[in-house]
N, C-alpha and C positions, 0 to 999 in steps of 0.2 A: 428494653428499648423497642419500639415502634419501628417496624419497617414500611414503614406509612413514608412517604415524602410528598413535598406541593412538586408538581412536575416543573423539574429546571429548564430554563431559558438558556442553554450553556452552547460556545461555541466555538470551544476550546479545539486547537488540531490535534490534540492526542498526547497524553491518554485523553480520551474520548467519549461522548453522552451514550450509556448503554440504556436501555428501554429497562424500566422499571420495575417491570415484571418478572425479566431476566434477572435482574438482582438481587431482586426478593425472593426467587427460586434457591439463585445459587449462594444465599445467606442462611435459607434451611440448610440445604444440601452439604454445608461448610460443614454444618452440627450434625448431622443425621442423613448419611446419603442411600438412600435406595431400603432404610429402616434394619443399615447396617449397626448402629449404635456406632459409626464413629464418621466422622468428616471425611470426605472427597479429598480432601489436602490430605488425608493422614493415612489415607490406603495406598499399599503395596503397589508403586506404578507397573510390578510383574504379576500382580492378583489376577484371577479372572475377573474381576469387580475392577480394576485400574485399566486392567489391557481393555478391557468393553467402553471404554470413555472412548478411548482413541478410534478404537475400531467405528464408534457409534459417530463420530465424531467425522470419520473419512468416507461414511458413509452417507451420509446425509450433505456434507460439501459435494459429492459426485453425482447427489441428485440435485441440486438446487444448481449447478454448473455443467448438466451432462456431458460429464468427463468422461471421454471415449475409453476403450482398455487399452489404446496405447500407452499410454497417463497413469502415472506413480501418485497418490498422496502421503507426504509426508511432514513431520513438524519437527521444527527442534525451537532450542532453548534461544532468544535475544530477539534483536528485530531487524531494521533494516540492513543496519551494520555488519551482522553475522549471517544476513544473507547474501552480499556482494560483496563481501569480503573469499566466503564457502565458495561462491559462483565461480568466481576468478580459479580458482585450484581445482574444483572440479570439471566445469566445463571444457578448461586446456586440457585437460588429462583425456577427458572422453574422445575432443578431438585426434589427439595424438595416438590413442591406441586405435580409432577409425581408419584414420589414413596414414600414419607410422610417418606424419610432419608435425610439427609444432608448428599453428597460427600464429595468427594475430587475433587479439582480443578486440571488436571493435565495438563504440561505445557512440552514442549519439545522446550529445549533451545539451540538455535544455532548460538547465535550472541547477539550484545546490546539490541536490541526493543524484542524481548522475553527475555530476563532475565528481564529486567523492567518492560514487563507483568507478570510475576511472581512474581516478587517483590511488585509490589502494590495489588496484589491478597490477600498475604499474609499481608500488610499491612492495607489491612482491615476487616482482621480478619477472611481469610478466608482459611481453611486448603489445603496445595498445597500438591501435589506432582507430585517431580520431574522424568518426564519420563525419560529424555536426556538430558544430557548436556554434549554438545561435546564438551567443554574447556576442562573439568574434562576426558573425553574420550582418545582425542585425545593431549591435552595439549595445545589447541589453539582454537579460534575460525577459521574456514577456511574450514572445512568439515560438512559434516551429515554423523557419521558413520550407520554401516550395522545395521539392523532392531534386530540381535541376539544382538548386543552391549547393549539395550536398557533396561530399565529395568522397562518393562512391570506388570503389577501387575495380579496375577494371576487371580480375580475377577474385570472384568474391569468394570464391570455393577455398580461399587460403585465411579465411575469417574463422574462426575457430569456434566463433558466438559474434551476436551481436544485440548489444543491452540497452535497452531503454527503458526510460522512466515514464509511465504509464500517464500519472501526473504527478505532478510536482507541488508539490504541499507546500513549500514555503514561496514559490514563485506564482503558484493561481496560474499551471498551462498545462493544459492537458488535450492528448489526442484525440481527434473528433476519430482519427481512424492511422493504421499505421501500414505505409507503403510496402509488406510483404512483398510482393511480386516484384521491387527491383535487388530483391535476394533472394531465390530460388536456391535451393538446397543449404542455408545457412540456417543455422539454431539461431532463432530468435529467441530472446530474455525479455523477460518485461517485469518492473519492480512495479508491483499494483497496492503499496502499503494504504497507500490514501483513497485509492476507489476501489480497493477489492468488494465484491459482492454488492458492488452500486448499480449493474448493469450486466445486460446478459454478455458475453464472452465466448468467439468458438476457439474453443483451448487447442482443440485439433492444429491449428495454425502455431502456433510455442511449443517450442523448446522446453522450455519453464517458465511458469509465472509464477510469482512470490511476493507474501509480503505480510508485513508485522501484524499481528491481532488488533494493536490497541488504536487504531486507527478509527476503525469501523466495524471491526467484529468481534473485540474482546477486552482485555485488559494486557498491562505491556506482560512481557515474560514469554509470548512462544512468539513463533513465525513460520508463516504455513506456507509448502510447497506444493507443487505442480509440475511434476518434469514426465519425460520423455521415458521410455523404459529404455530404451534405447541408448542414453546416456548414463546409464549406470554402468555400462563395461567400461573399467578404469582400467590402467594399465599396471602391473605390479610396483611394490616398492622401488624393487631394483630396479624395473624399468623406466620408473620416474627418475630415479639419479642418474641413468644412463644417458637418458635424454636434457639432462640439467633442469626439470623442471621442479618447483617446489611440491613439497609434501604436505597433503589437508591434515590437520590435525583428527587425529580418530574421528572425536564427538563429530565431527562436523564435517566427515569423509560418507556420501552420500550412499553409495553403496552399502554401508553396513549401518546405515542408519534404519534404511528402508528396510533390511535383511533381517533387523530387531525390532521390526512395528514400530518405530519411532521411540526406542526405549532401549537404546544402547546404554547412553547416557539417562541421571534420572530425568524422568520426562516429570515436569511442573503437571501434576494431572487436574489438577486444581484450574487452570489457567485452563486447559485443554476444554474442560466440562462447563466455562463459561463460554466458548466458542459456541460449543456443542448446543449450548442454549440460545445463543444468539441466532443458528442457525435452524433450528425447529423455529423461533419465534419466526422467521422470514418464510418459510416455508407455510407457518402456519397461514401467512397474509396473504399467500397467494405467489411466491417465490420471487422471481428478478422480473419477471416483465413487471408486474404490479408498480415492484422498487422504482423501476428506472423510469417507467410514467412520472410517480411520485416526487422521484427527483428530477428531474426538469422543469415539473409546475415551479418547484422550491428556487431554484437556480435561474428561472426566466422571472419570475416574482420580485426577488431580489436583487437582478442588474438592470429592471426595468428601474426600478427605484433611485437606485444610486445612477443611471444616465440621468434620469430625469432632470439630476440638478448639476451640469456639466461645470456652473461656476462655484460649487461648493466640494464635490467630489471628484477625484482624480482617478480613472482608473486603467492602470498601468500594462494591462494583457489586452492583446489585440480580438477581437471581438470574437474573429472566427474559431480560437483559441482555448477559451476562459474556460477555465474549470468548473465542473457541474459540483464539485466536493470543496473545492477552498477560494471563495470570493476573498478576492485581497484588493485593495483600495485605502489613495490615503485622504486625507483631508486638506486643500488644497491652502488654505492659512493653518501651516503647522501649529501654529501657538493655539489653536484650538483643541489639540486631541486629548488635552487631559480634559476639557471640558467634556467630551464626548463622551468619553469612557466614565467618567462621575455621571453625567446622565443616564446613560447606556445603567449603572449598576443601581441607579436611583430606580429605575424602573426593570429591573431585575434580568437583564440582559448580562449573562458574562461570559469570559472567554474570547474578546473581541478584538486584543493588543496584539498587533503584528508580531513575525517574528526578527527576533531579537537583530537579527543581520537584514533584516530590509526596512523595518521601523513601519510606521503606519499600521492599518488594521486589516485584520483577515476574521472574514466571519466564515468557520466549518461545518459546512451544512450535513455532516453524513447521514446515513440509515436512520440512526434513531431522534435526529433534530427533528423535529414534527413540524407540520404545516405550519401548525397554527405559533408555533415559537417564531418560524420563519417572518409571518406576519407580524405579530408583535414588533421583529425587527426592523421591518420596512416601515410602521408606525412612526417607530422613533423617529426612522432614517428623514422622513417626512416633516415631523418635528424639527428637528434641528435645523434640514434645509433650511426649513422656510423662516427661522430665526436667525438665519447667517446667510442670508443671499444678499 
């Protein structure tokens, strides 16, 4: 078989379009890695050949993000799920053994994947509060209102963390920028599944950042961290029951994850060494400033197009708002979207159908959607208007 492909038009949210080239690497590399005679999947994640994926892997994230040495990286197994689910157990714990209080976990909710972080916070047993929620705000999701909207707690220093979602992948809202400075000494969190490595980042400001490979930098199976070193002094077993707080499950207890190169548990090395290629490939281009030029052209190209025609397209995120990673918009006569989408795949556009809990269409522009697909889709988008005004 041919590892040849016509380059796709795809613009699915994840799993996600990886560059070509990557693929085609790590399809050798599956069979024959490094001219070991066996597969990257099939070596020892404790070999010298396994641990050097990883290593090579946290090393080239640390250049393409200059992660200061305060800053940990590390991966474990799942994706968003296993990572704010992990956050919740370990960040209480970090604070608890700092200041010998147990917090509040607080959570600033602006879309599906942070309210779900909040909701398993709370689901295991761990006292939240809520900073923001711009449902309740605004009566929708589709915005981040103003920092006065917010309802900030007047001793913040009793916050344990505080977590937000960087963007929002199924709601199309993302931070132009995040008001650190009206929380001075709080662990900030940030779940960056959906724009990680879309944009340059001073990590120096977080706590942790995190978030799933298959978004934009890999395939699903790991999820990559960012913490604090600071936040690996956890408190003992015993002193977590003393305190009533819950206990992280080993694999996923951050301190000895870090303490085993990310290979406590078996580490998917396979999964790791496509990152690892996605990330020479960016490095190769010129790293994140280049990206984040590149993705704005994509992202202004594209809402220029869908304004254009305000009585065909609806689009539901407030302007100042809209996500550079996932244009979501519907079609303002529903009973046209299967027409769309049969259009859209006649002309070899896919990956365009909203998600399932908001309906309408979302087109994900990440790292490896190229210019010229972006185009292609504004063509269409062009198209159809002008057949349905």
């Amino acid at each position: 078989m041919s590892l040849e492909r016509e380059e796709p038009n795809y613009f699915g949210a994840g799993p996600a379009l990886l560059p070509t080239n990557v693929l085609q690497q790590a399809a050798k590399d599956l069979i024959n890695f490094n001219g070991l005679g066996l597969g990257v999947g099939e070596i020892s994640h404790r070999s010298k050949d396994g641990a050097a994926v990883v290593e090579q892997t946290s090393t080239n994230l640390k250049k393409l993000l200059n992660i200061p040495e305060t800053h940990e990286v590390f991966f474990l197994q799942g994706g968003g799920t296993t990572g704010f689910s992990s956050i919740a157990t370990n960040l209480t714990a970090a604070h608890a053994k700092k200041t010998g209080k147990i917090g509040k976990a607080g959570y600033v909710v602006t879309g599906t994947w942070s309210k779900k972080a909040s909701e398993e916070a709370a689901r295991l047993g761990i006292e939240t509060e809520i900073v923001l929620d711009s449902k309740k705000v605004d009566g929708h999701f589709g915005t981040i209102p103003s920092v006065d909207k917010w309802a900030i707690p007047k001793d913040v220093s009793k916050l344990s963390y505080l977590y937000f979602c960087d963007n929002e992948t199924v709601n199309g809202v993302e931070f132009p920028e995040f008001p650190f400075e009206k929380f001075p000494g709080v662990e900030i969190v940030a779940d960056m599944s959906s724009n990680f490595l879309s944009k340059k980042v001073d990590v120096s400001k977080y706590g942790l950042i995190f978030g799933g490979a298959q978004k934009n930098v890999g395939i699903a199976g790991i999820s990559i961290y960012i913490i604090k070193k600071s936040l690996l002094d956890l408190p003992t077993v015993d002193e977590l029951k003393k305190l009533g707080l819950p206990i992280t499950p080993i694999a996923f207890d951050y301190p000895t994850v870090v303490k085993n190169q990310s290979a406590y548990n078996t580490i998917p090395t396979f999964t790791v060494h496509v990152v690892n290629l996605v990330l020479k490939n960016l490095l190769e281009k010129g790293g994140l400033e280049k990206q984040e030029v590149l993705n704005k052209v994509k992202a202004e190209i594209l809402y220029n197009a869908l304004d254009k025609y305000p009585s065909v397209f609806n689009l539901p995120v407030d302007e100042n708002v809209r996500s550079k990673m996932n244009v979501v918009f519907t079609i303002k006569d529903g009973s046209l979207d299967e027409e769309f989408l049969k259009g859209a795949a006649e002309n070899k556009l896919s990956g365009l159908k909203g998600h399932r809990s908001v309906g309408g269409m979302r087109a994900s522009i990440y790292n490896a959607v190229t210019l010229e697909s972006v185009s292609l889709l504004v063509k269409y988008l062009d198209e159809f208007a002008n057949a349905h005004k």
